[in-house]
C-alpha positions in Angstrom: 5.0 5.7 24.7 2.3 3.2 25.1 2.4 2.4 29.0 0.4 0.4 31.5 0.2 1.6 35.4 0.5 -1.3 37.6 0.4 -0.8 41.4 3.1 -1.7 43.6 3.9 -1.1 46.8 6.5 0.4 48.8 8.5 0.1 51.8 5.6 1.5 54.0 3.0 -0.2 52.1 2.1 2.4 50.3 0.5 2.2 46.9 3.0 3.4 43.9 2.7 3.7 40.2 5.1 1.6 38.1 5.0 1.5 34.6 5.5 -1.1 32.2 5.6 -0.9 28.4 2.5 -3.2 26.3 3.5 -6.3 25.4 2.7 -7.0 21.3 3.0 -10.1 20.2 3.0 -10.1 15.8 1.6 -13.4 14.2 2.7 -13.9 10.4 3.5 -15.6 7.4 7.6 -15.4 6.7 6.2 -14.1 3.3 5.2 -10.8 5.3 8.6 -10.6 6.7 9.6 -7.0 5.5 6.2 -5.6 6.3 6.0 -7.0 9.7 9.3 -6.0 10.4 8.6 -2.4 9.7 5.6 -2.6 11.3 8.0 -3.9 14.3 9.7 -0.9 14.0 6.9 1.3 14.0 5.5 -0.3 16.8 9.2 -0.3 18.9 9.4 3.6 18.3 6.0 4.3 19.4 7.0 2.8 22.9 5.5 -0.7 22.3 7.4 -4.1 23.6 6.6 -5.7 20.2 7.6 -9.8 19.9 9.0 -10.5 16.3 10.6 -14.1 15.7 13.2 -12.8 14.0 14.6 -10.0 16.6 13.9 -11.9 19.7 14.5 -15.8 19.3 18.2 -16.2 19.9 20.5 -19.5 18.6 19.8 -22.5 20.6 16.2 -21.7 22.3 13.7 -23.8 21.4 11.7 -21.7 19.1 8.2 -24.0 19.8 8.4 -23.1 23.9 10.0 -19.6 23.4 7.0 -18.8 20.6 3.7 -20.4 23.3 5.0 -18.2 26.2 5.7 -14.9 24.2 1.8 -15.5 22.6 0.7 -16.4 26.3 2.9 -13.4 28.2 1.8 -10.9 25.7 -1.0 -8.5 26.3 -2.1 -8.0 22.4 -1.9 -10.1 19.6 -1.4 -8.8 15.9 -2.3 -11.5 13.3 -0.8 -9.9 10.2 -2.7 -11.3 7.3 -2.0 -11.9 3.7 -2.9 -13.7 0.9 0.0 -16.0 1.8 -0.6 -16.1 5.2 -4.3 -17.1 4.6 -2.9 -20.3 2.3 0.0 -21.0 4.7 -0.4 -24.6 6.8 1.7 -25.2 10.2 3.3 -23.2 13.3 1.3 -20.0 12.3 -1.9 -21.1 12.6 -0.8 -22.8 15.8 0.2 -19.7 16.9 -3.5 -18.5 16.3 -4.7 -21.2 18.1 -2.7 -20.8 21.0 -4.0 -16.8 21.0 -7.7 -18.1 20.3 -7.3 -20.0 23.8 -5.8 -17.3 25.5 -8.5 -15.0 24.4 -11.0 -17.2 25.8 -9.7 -17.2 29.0 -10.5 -12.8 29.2 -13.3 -11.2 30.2 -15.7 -10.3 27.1 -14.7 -7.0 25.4 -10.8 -7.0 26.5 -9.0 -6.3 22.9 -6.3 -9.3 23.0 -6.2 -10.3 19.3 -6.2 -7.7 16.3 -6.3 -8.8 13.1 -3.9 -6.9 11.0 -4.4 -6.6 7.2 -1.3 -6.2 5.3 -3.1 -6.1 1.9 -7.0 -6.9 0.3 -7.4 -10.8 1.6 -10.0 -12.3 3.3 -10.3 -12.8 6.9 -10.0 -16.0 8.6 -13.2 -17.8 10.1 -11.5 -17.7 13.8 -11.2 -14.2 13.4 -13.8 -12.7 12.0 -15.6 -12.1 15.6 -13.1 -9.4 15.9 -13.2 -5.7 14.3 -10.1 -5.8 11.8 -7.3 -3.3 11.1 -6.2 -2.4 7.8 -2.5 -1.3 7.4 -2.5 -0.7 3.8 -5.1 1.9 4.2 -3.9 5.5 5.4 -5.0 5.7 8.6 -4.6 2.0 9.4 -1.3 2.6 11.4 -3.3 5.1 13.5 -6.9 3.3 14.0 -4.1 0.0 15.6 -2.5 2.8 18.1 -6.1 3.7 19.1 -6.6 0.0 19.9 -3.6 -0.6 21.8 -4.0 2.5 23.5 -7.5 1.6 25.1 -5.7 -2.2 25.7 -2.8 -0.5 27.7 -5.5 1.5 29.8 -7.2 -1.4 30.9 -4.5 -2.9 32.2 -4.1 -0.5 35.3 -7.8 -1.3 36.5 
């Protein structure tokens, strides 16, 4: 399970260790849906707190708020990209945008947006400043658990 240490204190003011799991939040095209959502599930086993639309928006929230604080509260963002999600136009390159300003607002070298290749497709402009992840190769899976590893680690210092 990927965990993050955060202190807390107890009764006596004593410094404890609490854990909390990483928050992931995953960025795609509805296209995607099926390999997103095992990559959810991957991600869920492996002890990850991942954000997918489709398992955490509930009838009646207001999908627009609910999607700018789960990108904003998350500690790692996974654009999954795709052909499809590389032509698509709307709320998902918002949802880029909002994890472009969020990003700017970390110190220099903090892993907080991973893009995610689901299949052979070019790479973004925005997000070509950061080292990508192919999941379609065989040890994709492994080099993003590496990644939000090291992320999870930081957040204790």
């Amino acid at each position: 399970m990927i965990q993050a240490s955060l202190p807390k204190l107890d009764s006596h003011g004593a410094q404890m260790v609490s854990r909390r799991r990483l928050r992931v939040f995953l960025a795609h095209a509805h296209s995607d849906q099926e390999d997103v959502r095992n990559l959810y599930h991957r991600l869920i086993k492996d002890g990850i707190e991942a954000w997918l639309d489709e398992q955490k928006l509930l009838p009646g929230q207001a999908w627009e708020y609910e999607i700018r604080k789960a990108v904003r509260e998350s500690d790692v963002v996974i654009v999954c990209l795709s052909k499809q999600f590389n032509r698509q136009k709307g709320y998902r390159q918002k949802e880029v945008r909002i994890a472009l300003e969020e990003a700017d607002l970390l110190p220099e070298g903090q892993i907080f947006i991973v893009p995610a290749r689901l299949e052979e497709c070019d790479l973004p402009e925005s997000l070509r400043r950061w080292q990508r992840v192919d999941l379609f190769e065989v040890n994709g899976y492994k080099k993003l658990l590496q990644a939000l590893r090291r992320r999870a680690a930081l957040l204790v210092k």
